[in-house]
C-alpha positions in Angstrom: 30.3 -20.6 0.9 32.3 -17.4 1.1 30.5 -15.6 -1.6 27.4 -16.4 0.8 28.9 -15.4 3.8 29.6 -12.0 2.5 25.9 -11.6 1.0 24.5 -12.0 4.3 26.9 -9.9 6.4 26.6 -6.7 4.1 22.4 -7.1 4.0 20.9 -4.8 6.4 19.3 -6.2 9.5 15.5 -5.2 9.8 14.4 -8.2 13.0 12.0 -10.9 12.2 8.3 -10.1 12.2 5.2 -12.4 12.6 2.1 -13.3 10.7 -0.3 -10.9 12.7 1.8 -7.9 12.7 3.0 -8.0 9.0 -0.6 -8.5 7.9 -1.6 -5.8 9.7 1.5 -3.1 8.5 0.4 -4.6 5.0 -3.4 -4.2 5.3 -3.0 -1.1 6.9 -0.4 0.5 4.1 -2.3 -0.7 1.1 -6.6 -0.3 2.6 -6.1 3.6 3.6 -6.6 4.7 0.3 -9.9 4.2 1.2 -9.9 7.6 3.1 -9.0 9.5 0.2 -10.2 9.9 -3.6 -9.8 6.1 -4.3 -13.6 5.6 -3.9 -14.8 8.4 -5.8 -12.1 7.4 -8.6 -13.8 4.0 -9.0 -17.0 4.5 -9.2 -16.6 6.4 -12.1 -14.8 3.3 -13.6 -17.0 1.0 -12.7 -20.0 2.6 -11.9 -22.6 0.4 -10.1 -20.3 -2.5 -10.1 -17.4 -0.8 -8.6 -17.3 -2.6 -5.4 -16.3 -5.7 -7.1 -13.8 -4.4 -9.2 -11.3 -4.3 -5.9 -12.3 -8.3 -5.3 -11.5 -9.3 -8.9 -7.8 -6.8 -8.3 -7.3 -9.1 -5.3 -7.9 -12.0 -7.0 -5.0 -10.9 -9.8 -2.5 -9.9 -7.3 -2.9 -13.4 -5.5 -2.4 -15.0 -8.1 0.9 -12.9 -9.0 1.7 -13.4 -5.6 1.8 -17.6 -5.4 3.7 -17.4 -8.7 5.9 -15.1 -6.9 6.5 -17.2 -4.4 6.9 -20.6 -6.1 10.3 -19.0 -7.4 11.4 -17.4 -4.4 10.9 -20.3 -2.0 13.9 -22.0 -2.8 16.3 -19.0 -1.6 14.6 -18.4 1.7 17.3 -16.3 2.9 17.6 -13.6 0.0 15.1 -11.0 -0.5 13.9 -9.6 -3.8 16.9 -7.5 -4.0 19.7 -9.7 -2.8 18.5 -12.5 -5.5 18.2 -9.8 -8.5 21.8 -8.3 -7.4 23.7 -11.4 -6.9 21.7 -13.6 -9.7 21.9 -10.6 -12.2 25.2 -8.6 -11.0 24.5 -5.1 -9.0 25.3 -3.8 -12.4 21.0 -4.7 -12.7 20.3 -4.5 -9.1 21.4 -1.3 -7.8 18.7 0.5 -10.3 15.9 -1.7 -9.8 16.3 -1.1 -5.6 16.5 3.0 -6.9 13.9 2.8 -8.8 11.8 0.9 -6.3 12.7 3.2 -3.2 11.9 6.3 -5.6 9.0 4.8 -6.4 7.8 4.2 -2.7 9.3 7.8 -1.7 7.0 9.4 -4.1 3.8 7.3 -3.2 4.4 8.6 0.1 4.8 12.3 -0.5 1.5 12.2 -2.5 -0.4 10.1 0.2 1.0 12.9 2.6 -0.6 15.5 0.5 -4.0 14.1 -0.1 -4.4 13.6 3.9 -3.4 17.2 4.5 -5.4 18.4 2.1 -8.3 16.1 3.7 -7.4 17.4 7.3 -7.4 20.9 6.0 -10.5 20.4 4.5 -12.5 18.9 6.8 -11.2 19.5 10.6 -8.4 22.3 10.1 -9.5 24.5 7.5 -7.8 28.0 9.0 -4.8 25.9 9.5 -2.1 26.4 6.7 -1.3 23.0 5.3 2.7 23.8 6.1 2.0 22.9 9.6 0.0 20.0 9.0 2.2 18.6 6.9 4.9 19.1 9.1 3.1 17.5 11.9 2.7 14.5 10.2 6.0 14.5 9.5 7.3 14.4 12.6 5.6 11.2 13.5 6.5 9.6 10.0 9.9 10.1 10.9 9.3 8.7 14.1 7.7 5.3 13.0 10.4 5.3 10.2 13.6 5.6 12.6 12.0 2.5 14.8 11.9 0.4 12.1 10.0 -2.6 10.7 9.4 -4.0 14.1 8.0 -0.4 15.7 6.2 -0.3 12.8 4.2 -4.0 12.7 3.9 -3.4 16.0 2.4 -0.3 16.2 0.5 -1.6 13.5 -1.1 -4.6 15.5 -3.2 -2.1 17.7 -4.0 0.4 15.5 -5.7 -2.6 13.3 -8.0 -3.2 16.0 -9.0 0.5 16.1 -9.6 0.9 12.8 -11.2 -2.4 12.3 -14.0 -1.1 14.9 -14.2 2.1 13.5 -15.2 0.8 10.0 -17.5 -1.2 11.1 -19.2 1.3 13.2 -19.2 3.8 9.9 -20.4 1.6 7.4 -22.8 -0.1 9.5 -24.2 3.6 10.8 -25.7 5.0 8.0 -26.9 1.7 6.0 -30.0 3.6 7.1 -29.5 5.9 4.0 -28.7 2.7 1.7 -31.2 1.8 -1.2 -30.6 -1.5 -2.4 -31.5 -0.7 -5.8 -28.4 2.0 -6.3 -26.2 -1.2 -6.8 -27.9 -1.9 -10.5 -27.3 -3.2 -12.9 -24.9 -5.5 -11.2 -22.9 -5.4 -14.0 -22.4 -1.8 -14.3 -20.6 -0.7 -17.5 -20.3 -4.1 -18.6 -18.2 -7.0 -17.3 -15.1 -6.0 -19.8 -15.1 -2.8 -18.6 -15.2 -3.6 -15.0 -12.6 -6.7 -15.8 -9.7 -4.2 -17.3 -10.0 -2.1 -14.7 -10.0 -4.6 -12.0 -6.7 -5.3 -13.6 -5.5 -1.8 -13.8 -6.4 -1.3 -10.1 -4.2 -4.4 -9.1 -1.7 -1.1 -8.3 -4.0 -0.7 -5.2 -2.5 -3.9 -4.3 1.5 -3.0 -3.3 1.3 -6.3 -1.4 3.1 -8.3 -3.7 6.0 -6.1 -4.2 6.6 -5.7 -0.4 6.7 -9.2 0.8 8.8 -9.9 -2.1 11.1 -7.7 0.1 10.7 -8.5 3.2 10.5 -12.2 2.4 13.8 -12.7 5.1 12.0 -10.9 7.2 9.2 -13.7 8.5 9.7 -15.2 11.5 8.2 -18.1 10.6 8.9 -18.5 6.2 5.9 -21.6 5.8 3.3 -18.7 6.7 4.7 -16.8 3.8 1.6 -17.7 1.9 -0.8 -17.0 5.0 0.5 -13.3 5.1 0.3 -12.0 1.7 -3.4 -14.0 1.4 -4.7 -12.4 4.2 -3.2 -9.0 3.6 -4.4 -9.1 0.2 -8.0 -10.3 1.3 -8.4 -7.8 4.2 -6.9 -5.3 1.5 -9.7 -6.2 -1.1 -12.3 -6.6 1.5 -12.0 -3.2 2.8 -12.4 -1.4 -0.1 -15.5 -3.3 -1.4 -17.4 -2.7 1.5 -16.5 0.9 1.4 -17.6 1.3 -2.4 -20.4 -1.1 -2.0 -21.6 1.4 0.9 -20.7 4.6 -0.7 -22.6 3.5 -4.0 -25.6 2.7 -2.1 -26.0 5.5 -0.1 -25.0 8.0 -2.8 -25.2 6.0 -6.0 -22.4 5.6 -8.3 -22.9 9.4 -10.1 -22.6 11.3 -6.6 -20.0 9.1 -5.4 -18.1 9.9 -8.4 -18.0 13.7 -7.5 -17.1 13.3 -3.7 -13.8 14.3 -3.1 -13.7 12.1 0.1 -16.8 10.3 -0.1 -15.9 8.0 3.2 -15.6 11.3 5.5 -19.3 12.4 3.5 -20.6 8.9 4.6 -19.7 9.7 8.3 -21.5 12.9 8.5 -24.9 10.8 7.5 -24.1 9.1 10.7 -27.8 10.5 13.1 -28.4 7.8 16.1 -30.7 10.2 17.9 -29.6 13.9 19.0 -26.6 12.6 21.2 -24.8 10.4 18.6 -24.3 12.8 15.9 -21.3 14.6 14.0 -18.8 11.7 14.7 -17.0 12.6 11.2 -14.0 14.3 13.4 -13.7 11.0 15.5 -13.0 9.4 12.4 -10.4 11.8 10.8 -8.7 11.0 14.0 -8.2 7.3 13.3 -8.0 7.9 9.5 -4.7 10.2 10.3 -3.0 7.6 12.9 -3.5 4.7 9.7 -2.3 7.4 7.5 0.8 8.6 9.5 1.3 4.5 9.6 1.4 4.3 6.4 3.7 7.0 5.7 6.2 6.2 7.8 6.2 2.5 6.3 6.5 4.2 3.0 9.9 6.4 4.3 10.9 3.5 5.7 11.3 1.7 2.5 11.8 4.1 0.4 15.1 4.3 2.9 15.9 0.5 3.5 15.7 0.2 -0.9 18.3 3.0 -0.8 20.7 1.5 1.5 20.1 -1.7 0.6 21.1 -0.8 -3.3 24.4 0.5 -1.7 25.1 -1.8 0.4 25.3 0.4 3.7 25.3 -1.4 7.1 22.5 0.8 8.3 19.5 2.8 6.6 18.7 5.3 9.7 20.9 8.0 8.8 19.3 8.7 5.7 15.6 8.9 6.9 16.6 12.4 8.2 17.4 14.1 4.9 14.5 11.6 2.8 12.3 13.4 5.4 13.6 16.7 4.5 12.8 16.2 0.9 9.6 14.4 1.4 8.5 17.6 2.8 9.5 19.4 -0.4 7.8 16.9 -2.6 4.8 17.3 -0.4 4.0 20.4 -2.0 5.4 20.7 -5.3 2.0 19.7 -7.5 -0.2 22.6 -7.0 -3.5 21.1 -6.0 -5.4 18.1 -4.6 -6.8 17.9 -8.4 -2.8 17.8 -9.8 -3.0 14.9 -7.4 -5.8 13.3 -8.4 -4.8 14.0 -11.7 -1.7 11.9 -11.5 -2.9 8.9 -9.3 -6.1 8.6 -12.1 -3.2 9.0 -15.4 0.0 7.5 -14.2 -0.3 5.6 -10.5 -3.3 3.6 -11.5 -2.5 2.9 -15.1 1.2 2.3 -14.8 1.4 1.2 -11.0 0.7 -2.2 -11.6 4.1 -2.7 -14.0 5.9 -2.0 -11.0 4.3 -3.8 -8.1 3.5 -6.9 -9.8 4.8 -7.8 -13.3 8.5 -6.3 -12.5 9.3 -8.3 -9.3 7.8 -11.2 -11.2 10.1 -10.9 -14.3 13.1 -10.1 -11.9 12.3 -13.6 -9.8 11.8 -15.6 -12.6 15.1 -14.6 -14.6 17.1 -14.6 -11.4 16.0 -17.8 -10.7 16.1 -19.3 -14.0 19.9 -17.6 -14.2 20.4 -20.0 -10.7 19.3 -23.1 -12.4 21.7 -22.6 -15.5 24.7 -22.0 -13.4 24.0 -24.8 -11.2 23.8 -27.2 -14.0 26.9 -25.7 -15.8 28.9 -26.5 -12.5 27.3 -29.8 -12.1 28.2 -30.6 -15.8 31.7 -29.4 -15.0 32.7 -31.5 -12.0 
């Protein structure tokens, strides 16, 4: 009991959340890829059958996820990284919550420089891409000092926004969709679209972040509710961007778009007074991608303190910010950028978000079970 007792009073207090708003941070965090070169990335994987290759990836990453789950259930109170350190010793669990808050911490930089590189593109092209980085900054720092409950909050009514506003742009320019762009339905073949449904299960960071802020539910029976909505909103999302992008622009055009979702909203003609509504859009894009940023800080920081056992994790958003911004701009291009979320992020990404905190649950909690039956065979 005194063992216990300490656990809990050196973890870091982040509040208790409910089902709507951690579905939303979720959705939000992992569906804005959307915005940027995700689209473009797989149709050239899975050509005409790319908009079902993020439905099969949700379908994997459920399935992780209940597995997940089944072992964690029975320790309600620890997180991922509280099981791993006091099943496996910190000696384990101090690098795994590094690696993972490195691991967020650089997702975020490169998300950060994608959307500036979008904005600069797009809406602020004499602006110099220092300013707009730092702009965003600002407001990630912001959303990253409130903490998990600003955020899922915040997150709440922005999801309504940007729930309208895809449905407005995909439904706009279905004017310009030609049915027969989607075929074959099969596209590449159904191996090919299978593998890298299962290499784009890194799209899905869903598992990996409720394993965290599993203590964090309100309400721990709705566990299961949150990450299958999350996940399903995720995967819904992104197929009915692709299968909208691939029918408007077919899989070989779509594959060349940079940011094919902000070249669907300039199709967007409802007579000569509803026209050019792309900048509306890079509006709301930015306020789910600033979201999503300052999520991504805010873990990257919480993994960090958490690993050293510090009583708070706000002091060290201010200097994580401060070499955010340096990371920002280290690769040299948008195509370095693409270059790395196509070779390493998408290939690799999945080792990390699913089959590592699956390993890590399972051993811990197998680990558990042996010492609780040595102890019982004992007294």
């Amino acid at each position: 009991m005194k063992k216990s007792a300490n656990n809990s009073s050196s973890s870091i207090r982040i509040g208790r959340v409910g089902i709507a708003e951690l579905t939303a941070l979720i959705t939000i965090y992992c569906s804005t890829d959307v915005f940027l070169s995700y689209p473009s990335r797989v149709a050239v994987e899975g050509a005409t059958a790319a908009w079902m290759i993020p439905l099969f990836a949700g379908v994997i990453s459920f399935a992780v996820f209940l597995l997940l789950y089944l072992a964690m259930r029975k320790t309600p109170t620890q997180n991922l990284m509280e099981l791993v350190t006091n099943s496996l010793s910190p000696v384990i669990g101090i690098p795994v919550a590094i690696a993972f808050s490195i691991f967020f911490f650089l997702q975020t930089a490169i998300v950060m420089r994608e959307f500036t590189e979008t904005v600069v593109t797009t809406v602020l092209p004499r602006t110099p891409s220092e300013i707009v980085a730092a702009s965003f900054l600002i407001v990630v720092v912001y959303y990253a000092y409130k903490g998990l409950e600003g955020l899922t909050r915040v997150a709440v009514l922005i999801a309504y926004i940007l729930g309208v506003g895809f449905v407005v742009l995909l439904v706009l320019p279905l004017t310009w969709f030609h049915l027969p762009y989607l075929m074959p339905l099969a596209g590449r073949g159904w191996s090919v679209t299978l593998v890298h449904s299962f290499l784009n299960t890194s799209a899905f960071a869903n598992v990996l972040m409720l394993a965290i802020l599993y203590p964090a539910v309100r309400n721990q029976q709705h566990f299961v509710r949150i990450g299958l909505m999350s996940i399903f909103f995720t995967a819904l999302t992104m197929s009915a961007v692709l299968f909208v992008v691939l029918g408007v622009f077919t899989d070989a055009v779509s594959g060349q778009v940079s940011f094919p979702l902000y070249q669907l909203a300039r199709l967007i003609y409802v007579g000569r007074f509803v026209q050019r509504l792309e900048s509306v859009f890079v509006f709301l894009w930015t306020a789910g991608a600033v979201l999503k940023m300052g999520f991504g800080l805010w873990l990257s920081g919480y993994l960090y303190a958490s690993a050293f056992r510090m009583p708070v994790y706000r002091p060290i958003i201010f200097p994580m910010a401060l070499l955010l911004y340096i990371f920002v701009f280290l690769p040299q291009n948008i195509m370095t950028i693409e270059a790395i979320e196509s070779r390493i992020i998408e290939p690799f990404g999945w080792i990390v978000e699913l089959l590592t905190p699956l390993l890590l649950v399972i051993v811990s909690v197998f680990i558990n079970r042996l010492r609780g039956a040595n102890q019982q065979a004992q007294s």
